[in-house]
C-alpha positions as CSV (number, residue, x, y, z in Angstrom):
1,X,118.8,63.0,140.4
2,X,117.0,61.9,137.3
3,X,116.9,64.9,134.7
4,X,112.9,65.2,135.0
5,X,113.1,65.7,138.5
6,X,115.4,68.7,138.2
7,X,113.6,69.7,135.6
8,X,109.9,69.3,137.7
9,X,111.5,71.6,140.8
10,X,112.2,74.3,138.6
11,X,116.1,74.4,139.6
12,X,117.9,75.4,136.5
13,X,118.0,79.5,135.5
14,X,118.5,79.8,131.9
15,X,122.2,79.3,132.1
16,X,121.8,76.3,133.9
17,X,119.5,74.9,130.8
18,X,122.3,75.5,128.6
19,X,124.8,73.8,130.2
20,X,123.1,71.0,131.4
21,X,122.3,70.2,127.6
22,X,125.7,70.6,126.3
23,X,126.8,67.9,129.0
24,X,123.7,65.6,127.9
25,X,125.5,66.4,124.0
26,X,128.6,65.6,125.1
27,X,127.7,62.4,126.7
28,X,125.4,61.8,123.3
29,X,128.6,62.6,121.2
30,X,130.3,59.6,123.2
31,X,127.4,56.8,122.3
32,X,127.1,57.6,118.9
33,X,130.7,57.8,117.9
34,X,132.4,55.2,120.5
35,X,136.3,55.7,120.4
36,X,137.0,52.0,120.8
37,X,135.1,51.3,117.9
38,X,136.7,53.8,115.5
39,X,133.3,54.9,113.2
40,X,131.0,52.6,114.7
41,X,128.3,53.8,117.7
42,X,125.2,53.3,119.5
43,X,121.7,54.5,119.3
44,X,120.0,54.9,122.1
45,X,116.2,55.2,120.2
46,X,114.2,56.1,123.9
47,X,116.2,59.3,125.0
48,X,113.6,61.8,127.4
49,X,114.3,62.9,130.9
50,X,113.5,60.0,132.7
51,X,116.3,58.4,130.9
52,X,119.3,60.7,131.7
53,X,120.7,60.7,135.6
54,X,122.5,63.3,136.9
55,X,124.9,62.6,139.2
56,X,126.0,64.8,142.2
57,X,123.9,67.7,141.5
58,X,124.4,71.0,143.6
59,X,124.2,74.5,144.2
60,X,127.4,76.1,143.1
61,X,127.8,78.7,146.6
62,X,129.6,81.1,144.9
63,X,128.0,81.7,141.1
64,X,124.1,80.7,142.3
65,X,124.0,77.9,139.4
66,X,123.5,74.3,139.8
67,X,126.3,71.8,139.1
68,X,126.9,68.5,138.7
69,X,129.4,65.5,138.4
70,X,128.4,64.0,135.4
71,X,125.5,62.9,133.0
72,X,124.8,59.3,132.5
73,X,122.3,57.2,130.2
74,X,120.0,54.7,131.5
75,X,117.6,51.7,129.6
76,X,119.6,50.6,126.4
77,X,116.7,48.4,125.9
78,X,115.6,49.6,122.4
79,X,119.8,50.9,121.5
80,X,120.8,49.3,118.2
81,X,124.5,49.5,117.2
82,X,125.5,52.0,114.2
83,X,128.0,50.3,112.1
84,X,129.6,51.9,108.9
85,X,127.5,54.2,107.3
86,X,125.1,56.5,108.6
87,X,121.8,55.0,109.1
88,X,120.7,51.6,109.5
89,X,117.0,49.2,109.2
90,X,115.5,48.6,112.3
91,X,112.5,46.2,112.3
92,X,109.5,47.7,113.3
93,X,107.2,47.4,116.3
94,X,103.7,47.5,116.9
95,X,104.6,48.7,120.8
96,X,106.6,51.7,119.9
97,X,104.8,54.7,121.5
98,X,105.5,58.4,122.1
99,X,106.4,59.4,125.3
100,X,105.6,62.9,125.8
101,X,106.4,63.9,122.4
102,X,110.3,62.8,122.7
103,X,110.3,60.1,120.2
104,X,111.0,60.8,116.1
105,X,108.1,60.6,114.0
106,X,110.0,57.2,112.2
107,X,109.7,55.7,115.4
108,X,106.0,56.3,115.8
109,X,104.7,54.4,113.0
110,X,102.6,51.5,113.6
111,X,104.4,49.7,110.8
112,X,105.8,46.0,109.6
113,X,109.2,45.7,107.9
114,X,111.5,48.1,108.6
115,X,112.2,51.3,110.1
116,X,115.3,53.1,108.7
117,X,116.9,54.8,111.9
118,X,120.3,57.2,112.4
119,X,121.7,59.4,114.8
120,X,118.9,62.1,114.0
121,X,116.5,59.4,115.9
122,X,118.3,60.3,118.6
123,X,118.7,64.1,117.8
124,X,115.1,64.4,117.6
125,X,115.0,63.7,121.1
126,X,117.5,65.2,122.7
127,X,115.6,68.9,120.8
128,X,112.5,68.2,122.7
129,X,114.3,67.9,125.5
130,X,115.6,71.2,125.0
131,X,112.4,72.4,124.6
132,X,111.1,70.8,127.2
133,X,113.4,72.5,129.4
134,X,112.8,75.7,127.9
135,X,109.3,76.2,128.0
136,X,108.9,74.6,131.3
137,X,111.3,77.4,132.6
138,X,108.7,79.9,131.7
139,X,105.7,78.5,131.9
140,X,105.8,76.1,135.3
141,X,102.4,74.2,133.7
142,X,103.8,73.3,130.6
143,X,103.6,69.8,129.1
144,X,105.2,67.7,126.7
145,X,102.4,66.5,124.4
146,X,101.9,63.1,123.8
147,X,102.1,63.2,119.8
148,X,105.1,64.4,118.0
149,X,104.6,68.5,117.6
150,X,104.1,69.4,114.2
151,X,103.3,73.0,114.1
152,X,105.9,75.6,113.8
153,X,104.4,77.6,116.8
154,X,104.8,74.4,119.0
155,X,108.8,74.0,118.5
156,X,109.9,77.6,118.6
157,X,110.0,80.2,121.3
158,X,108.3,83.7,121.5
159,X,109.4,87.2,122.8
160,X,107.5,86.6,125.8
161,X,109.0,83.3,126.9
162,X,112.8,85.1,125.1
163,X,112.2,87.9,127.8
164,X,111.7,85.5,130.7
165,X,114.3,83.4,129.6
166,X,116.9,87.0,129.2
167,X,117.5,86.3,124.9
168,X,118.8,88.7,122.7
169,X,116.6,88.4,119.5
170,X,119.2,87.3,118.1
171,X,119.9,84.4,120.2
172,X,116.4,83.8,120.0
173,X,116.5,83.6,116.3
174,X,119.5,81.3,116.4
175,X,117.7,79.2,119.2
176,X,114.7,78.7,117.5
177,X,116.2,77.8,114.2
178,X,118.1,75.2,116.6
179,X,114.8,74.0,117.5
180,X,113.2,74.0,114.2
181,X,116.0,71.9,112.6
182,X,116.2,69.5,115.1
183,X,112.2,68.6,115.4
184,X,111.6,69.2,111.8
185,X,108.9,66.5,111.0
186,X,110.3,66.5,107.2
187,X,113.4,63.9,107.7
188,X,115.5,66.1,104.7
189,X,115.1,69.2,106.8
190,X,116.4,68.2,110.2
191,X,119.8,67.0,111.6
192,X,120.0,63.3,111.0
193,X,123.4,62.4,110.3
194,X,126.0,64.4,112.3
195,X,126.4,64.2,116.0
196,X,129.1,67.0,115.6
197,X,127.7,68.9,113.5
198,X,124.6,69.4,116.1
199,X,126.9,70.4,118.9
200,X,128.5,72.8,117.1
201,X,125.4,74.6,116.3
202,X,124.1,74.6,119.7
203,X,127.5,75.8,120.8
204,X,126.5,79.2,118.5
205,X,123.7,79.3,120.3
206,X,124.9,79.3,123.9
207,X,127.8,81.6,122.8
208,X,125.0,84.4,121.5
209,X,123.7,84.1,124.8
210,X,127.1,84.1,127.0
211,X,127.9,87.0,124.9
212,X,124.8,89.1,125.8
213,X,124.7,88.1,129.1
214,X,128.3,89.9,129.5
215,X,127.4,93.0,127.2
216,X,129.4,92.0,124.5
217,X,127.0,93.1,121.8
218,X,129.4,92.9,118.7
219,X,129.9,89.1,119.6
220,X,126.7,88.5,119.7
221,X,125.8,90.2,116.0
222,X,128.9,88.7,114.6
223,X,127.1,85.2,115.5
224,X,123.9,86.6,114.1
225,X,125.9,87.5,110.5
226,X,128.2,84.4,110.3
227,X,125.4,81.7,111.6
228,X,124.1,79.6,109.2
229,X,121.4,76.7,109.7
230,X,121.8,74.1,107.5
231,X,119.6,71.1,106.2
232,X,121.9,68.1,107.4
233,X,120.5,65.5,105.4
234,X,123.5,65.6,103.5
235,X,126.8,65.6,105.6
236,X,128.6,67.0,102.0
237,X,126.4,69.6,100.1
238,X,124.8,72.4,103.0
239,X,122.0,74.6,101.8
240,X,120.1,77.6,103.8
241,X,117.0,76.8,105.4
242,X,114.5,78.6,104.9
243,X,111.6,78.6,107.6
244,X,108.2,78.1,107.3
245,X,105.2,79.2,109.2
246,X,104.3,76.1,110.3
247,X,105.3,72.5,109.0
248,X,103.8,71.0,106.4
């Protein structure tokens, strides 16, 4: 099953989000940093839901949540290859076009010359996914819009959609800076460098929430003390982010 089917049929409880997108990381974490080619990778630069198959997807009988064999890619028709460093020019197209608000705002310029793309491009995407997943969890309407989301209200969740979705305020704190930093619109506030970095974060994140989910309330403030979201524009000098209203 393609991702935005299982998505559409409403199949995944909150847990089920979670791990589902740490597989799709994993899987990410494998493209970008390809062991056979030491530091060299692959963009994928047209990552959304109808892009990502799931394979063997079922109802675990004895836990309730859905599980599945594997997550794949599909259409490397606009991957580059990331050689040494950690961005790279792209030229840029006239055809480039959001698709339900999963492309990264460089990608959406109607533009000649180049485009400078890096493993955020693909970041970018991968959030709104998240999102995506999120908010169509609790609201079964929901959309992704068309345009890149800009406003701060747009890429974060609320207490109501936290209550449905059974977060702590603390995991929803952690979540929605996860969100923040990983749709930012401003390029020098969001993760654009380091695939591991990114996992590790949303590994926080789905920790808070494992730990509240089994009562284990000083695990769960511990993360909220020690967790710290970080401008990754720089892979060597981290500095607190501070967050907005809305974006600018």
């Amino acid at each position: 099953m393609f991702l935005e089917e299982i998505i559409s049929k409403q199949l995944m409880d909150t847990a089920d989000i979670f791990e589902f997108f740490e597989r799709i990381l994993r899987n990410t974490e494998r493209m970008h940093y390809l062991p056979e080619k030491e530091s060299s990778g692959l963009l994928h630069l047209d990552i959304h839901p109808g892009n990502i198959f799931c394979c063997n997807v079922d109802k675990d009988v004895v836990s309730g949540g859905l599980k599945l064999e594997g997550v794949r890619y599909i259409d490397f028709s606009e991957a580059c290859s990331m050689h040494e460093g950690e961005s790279k020019q792209i030229d840029a197209t006239s055809n480039r076009r959001a698709v339900r608000g999963y492309r990264a705002p460089e990608l959406l310029k109607d533009q000649n010359g180049k485009i400078e793309v890096s493993r955020g491009t693909d970041i970018f995407s991968l959030t709104a996914i998240l999102l995506f997943m999120l908010k169509k969890k609790v609201y079964s309407e929901y959309e992704m819009n068309d345009d890149t989301v800009y406003f701060y209200s747009d890429i974060t969740l609320n207490d109501e959609a936290a209550e449905k979705l059974g977060l702590d305020m603390i995991t929803l704190n952690l979540l929605n800076q996860f969100l923040y930093t990983g749709l930012a619109i401003d390029r020098k506030l969001r993760f654009n460098q380091d695939t591991h970095l990114y996992i590790k974060c949303f590994k926080d994140v789905f920790s808070s929430y494992q730990a509240f989910q089994r009562g284990k309330i000083n695990e769960v403030i511990e993360l909220g003390f020690k967790y710290n979201f970080l401008s990754i524009h720089n892979a060597v000098s981290y500095t607190h982010l501070t967050l907005p209203t809305k974006l600018e």
